[in-house]
C-alpha positions in Angstrom: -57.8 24.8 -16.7 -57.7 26.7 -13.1 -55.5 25.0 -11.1 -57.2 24.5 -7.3 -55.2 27.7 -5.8 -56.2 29.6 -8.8 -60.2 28.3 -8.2 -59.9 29.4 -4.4 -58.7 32.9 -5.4 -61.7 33.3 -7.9 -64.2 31.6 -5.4 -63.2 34.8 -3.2 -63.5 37.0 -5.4 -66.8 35.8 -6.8 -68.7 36.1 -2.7 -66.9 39.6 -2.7 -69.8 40.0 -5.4 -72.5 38.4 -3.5 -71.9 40.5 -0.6 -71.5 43.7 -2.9 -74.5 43.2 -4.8 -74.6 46.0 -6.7 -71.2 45.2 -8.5 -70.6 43.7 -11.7 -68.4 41.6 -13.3 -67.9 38.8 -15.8 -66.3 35.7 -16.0 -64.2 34.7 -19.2 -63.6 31.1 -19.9 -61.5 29.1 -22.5 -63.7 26.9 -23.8 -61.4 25.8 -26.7 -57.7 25.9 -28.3 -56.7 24.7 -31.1 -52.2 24.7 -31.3 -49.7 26.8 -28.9 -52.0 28.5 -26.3 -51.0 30.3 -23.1 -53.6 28.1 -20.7 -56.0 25.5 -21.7 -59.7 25.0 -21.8 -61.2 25.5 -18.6 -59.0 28.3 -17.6 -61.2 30.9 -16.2 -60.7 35.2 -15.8 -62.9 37.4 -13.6 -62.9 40.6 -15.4 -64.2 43.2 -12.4 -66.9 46.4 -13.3 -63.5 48.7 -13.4 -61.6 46.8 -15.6 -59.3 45.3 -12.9 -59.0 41.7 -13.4 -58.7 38.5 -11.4 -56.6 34.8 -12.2 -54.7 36.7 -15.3 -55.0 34.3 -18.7 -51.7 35.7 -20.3 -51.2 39.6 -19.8 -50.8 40.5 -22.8 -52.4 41.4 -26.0 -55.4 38.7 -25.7 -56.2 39.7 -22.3 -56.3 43.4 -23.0 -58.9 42.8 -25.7 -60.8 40.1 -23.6 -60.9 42.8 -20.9 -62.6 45.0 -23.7 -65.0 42.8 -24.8 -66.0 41.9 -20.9 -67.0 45.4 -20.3 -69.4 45.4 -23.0 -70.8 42.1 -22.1 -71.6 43.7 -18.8 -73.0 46.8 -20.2 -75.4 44.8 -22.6 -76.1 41.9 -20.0 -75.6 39.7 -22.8 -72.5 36.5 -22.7 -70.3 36.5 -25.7 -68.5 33.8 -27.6 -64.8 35.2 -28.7 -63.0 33.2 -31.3 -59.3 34.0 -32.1 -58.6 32.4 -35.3 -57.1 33.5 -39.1 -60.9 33.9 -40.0 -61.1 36.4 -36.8 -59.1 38.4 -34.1 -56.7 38.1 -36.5 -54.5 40.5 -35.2 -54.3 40.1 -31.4 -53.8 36.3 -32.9 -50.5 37.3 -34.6 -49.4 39.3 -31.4 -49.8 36.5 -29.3 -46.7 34.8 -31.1 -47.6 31.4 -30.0 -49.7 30.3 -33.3 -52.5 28.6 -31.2 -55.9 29.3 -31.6 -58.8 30.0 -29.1 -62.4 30.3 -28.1 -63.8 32.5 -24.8 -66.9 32.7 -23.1 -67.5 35.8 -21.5 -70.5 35.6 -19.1 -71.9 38.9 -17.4 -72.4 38.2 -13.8 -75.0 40.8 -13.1 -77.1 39.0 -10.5 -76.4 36.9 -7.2 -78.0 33.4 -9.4 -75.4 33.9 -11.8 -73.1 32.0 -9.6 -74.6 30.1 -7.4 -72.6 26.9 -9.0 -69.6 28.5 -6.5 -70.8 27.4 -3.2 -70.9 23.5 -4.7 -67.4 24.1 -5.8 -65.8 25.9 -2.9 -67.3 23.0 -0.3 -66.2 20.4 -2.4 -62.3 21.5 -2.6 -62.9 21.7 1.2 -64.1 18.2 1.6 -61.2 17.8 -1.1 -63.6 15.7 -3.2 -62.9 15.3 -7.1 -65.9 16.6 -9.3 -67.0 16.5 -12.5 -68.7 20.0 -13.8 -70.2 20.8 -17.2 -70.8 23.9 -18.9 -73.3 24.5 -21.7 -72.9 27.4 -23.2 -73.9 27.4 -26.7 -77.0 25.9 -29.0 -77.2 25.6 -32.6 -74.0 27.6 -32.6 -75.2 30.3 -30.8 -74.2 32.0 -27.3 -76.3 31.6 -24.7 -76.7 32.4 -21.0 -74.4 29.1 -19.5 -76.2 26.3 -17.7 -74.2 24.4 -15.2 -74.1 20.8 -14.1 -71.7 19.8 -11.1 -72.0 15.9 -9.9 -69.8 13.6 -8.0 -70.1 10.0 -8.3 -73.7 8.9 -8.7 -74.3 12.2 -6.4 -75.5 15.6 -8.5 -74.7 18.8 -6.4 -76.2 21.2 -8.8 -78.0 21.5 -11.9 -79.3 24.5 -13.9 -79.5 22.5 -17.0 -82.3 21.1 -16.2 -83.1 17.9 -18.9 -82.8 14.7 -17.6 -81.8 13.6 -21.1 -79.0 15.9 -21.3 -78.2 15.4 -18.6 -77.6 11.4 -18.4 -75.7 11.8 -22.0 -73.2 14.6 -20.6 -72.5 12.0 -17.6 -71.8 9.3 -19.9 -69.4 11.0 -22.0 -67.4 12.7 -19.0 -67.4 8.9 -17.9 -65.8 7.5 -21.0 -62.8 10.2 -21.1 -59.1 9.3 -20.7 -57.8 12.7 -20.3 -58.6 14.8 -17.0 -57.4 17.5 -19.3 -61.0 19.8 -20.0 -62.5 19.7 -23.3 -65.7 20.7 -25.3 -67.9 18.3 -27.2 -71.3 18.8 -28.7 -74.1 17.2 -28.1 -77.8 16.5 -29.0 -80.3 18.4 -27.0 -84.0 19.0 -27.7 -83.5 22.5 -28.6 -80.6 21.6 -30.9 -77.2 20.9 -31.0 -75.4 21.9 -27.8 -71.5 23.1 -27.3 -70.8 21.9 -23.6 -67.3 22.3 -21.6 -67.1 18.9 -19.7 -63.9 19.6 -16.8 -62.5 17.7 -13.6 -62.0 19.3 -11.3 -59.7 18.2 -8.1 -59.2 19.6 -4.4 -55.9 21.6 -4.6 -52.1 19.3 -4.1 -51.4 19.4 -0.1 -47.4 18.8 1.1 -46.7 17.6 4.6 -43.3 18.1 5.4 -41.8 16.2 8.2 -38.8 17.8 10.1 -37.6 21.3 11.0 -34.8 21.1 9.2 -33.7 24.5 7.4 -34.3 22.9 4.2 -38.0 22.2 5.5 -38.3 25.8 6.6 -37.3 27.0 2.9 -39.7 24.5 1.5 -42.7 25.8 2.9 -43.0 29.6 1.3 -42.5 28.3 -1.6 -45.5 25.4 -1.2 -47.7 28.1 0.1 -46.8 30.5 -2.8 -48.0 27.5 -5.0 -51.6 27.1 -3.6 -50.7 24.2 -1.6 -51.8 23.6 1.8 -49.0 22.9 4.0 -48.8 20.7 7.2 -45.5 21.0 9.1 -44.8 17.3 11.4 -42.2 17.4 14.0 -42.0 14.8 16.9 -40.3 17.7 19.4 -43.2 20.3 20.0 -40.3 23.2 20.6 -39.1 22.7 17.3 -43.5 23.7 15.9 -42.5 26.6 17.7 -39.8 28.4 15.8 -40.2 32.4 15.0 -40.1 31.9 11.0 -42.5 29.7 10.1 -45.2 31.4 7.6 -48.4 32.3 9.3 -51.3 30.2 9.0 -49.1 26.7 8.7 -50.5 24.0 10.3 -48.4 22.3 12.5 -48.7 19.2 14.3 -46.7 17.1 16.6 -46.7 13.8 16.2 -44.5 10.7 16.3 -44.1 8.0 13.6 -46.3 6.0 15.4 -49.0 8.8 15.6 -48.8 10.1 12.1 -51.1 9.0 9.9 -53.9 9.2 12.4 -53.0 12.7 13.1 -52.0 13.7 9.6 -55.1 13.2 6.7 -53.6 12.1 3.6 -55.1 11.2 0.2 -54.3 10.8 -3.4 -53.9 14.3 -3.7 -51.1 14.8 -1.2 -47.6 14.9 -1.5 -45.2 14.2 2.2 -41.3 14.6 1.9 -39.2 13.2 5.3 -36.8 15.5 6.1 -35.8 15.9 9.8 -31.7 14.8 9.6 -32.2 12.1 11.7 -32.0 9.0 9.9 -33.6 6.5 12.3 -36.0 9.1 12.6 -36.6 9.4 8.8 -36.9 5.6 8.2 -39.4 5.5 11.1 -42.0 7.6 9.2 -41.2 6.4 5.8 -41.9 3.1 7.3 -45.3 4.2 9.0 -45.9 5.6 5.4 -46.0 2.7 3.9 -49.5 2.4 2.3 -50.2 5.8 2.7 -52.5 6.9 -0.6 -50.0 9.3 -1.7 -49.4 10.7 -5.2 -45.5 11.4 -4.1 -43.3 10.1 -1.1 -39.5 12.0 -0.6 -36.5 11.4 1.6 -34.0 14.0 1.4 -30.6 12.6 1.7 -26.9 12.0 -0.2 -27.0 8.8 -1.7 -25.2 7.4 1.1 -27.6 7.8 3.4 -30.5 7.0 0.8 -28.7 3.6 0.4 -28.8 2.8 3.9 -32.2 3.6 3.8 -33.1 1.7 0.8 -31.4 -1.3 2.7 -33.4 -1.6 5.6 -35.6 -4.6 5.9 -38.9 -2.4 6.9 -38.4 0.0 3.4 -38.0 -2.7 1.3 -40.0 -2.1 -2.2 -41.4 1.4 -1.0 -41.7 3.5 -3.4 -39.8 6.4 -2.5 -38.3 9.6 -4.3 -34.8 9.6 -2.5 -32.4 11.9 -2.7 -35.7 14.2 -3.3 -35.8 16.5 -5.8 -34.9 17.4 -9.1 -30.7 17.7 -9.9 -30.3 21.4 -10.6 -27.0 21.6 -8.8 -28.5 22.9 -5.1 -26.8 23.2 -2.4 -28.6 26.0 0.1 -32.2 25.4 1.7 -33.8 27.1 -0.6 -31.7 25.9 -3.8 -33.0 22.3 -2.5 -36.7 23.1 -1.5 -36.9 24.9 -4.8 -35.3 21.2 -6.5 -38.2 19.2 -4.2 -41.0 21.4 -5.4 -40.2 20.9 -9.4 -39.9 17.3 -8.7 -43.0 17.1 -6.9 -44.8 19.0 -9.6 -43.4 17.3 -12.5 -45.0 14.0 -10.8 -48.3 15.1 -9.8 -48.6 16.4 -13.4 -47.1 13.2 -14.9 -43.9 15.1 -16.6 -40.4 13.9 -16.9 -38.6 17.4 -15.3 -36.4 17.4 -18.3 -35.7 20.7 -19.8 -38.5 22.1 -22.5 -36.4 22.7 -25.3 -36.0 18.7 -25.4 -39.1 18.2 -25.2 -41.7 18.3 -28.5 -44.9 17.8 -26.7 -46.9 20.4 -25.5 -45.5 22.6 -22.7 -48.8 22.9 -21.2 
């Protein structure tokens, strides 16, 4: 799947169309893989009228012929259902070298309508509400023009679908999944048999970093180079006013006693304490306390963390101290590069141990 930065990007690229109406495009989507594949199902290209392309699948052979087959779909108006298998694409299968298999949708988006599902998405990653969206995209085996369904909750946002019955029976199998990984399914339909993409889709992972530290400063490129929106917390408003912080951060002063009404926090944030003050650092790791946060950090030597760690006011907090990852930094930007894999390898529920010890999947 797109991951939330990846969505934005194609979101922008998609109103570039609506205010260009006389450009085309199309849109190819994974709808399903099948071994060692370079993204998942879900994961979406915008292939532009000149061949230019936007949210690259792989870069390589695949996407060279996907690109091919995009600019006929937008020359014949008509959405196309690619399969990569031994029965078919054979060879750009073998070139790929990964021995997975895969299925595309490629939709031609000739008209405004043709996404019209992208406002629904782009206001809820800005409300940073979790969706549910489904896809159909096929009946009786055959492509046709996709139908969308976007709901949240009990709430439906948008519906081109269109059949109450369908409808009801895609909502109760998105309900009954254990994975928040996409995935295809068919299902009954009055016209036949339908192939729809069911996908959940979250607002994009948000850091707040607390201090000015240099090892703050390093961290937040490399957040903002990763799609995530970046608050920067300081209690001394001199120190929000340094010449090298990346433009566009959002910056606020506050105290520990000020910071979560000041800062918004959900499930979907990460915050890592960092200012080199100690009392300072256990005074917002304490106001942090029940904050609703999918990962807490303390940067610190294990001295330091133990002192922590043995105050009163932080027992049983659940806190990633020393932050980060042990790859052996020592610079700034050795150890915001260490905090970063750590973070990511706990939103995504990984263990940050090397991939050649590792027989799962890699994505």
């Amino acid at each position: 799947m797109n991951s939330a930065h990846e969505l934005g990007i194609l979101i922008g690229a998609l109103r570039q169309l609506h205010r260009d109406a006389s450009s085309k495009a199309a849109l190819a989507t994974l709808t399903r893989t099948r071994g060692s594949t370079f993204r998942r199902p879900g994961t979406r290209m915008l292939v532009l009228g000149d061949g230019q392309v936007v949210c690259e699948l792989s870069g390589g052979c695949p996407q060279r012929d996907i690109v091919a087959r995009a600019l006929n779909v937008m020359a014949d108006g008509k959405p196309s259902l690619v399969r990569y298998n031994a029965e078919s694409g054979l060879d750009v299968l073998i070139e790929m070298g990964c021995g997975g298999e895969l299925e595309v949708l490629i939709e031609p988006l000739l008209a405004i309508c043709d996404t019209d599902f992208i406002d629904t998405l782009s206001r809820c990653l800005h409300e940073r509400r979790t969706i549910h969206m489904a896809t159909l995209f096929a009946i009786d085996d055959t492509v046709t023009t996709p139908r969308r369904l976007v709901w949240n909750g009990a709430d439906v946002l948008h519906d081109t679908i269109d059949d109450a019955s369908l409808v009801q029976n895609i909502r109760v199998h998105a309900s009954s999944l254990t994975s928040r990984r996409a995935s295809s399914l068919r299902l009954p339909f009055a016209q036949g048999t339908t192939d729809v993409l069911l996908e959940i889709i979250a607002p994009p992972h948000a850091l707040v970093v607390i201090g000015s530290s240099a090892a703050a400063r390093a961290l937040l490129p490399l957040a903002n180079a990763l799609g995530w929106p970046t608050t920067l917390v300081d209690s001394d408003p001199a120190r929000l006013r340094i010449a090298d912080l990346p433009n566009g951060l959002n910056t606020i002063c506050a105290s520990p006693q000020q910071l979560l009404r000041a800062v918004p926090l959900d499930a979907h944030s990460s915050v890592v304490v960092m200012t080199h003050n100690l009392e300072y650092d256990m005074a917002y790791l304490h106001a942090l306390r029940h904050a609703p946060v999918a990962y807490l950090g303390a940067l610190g030597s294990r001295e330091r963390v133990a002192r922590m760690r043995a105050t009163p006011t932080l027992n049983g907090l659940n806190v990633h101290a020393p932050a980060g990852l042990d790859i052996g930094s020592e610079t700034p930007e050795e150890i915001a590069l260490a905090i970063a894999a750590e973070i990511m390898a706990v939103i995504n529920h990984r263990s940050g141990t090397p991939l050649r010890d590792n027989d799962g999947a890699i994505h």
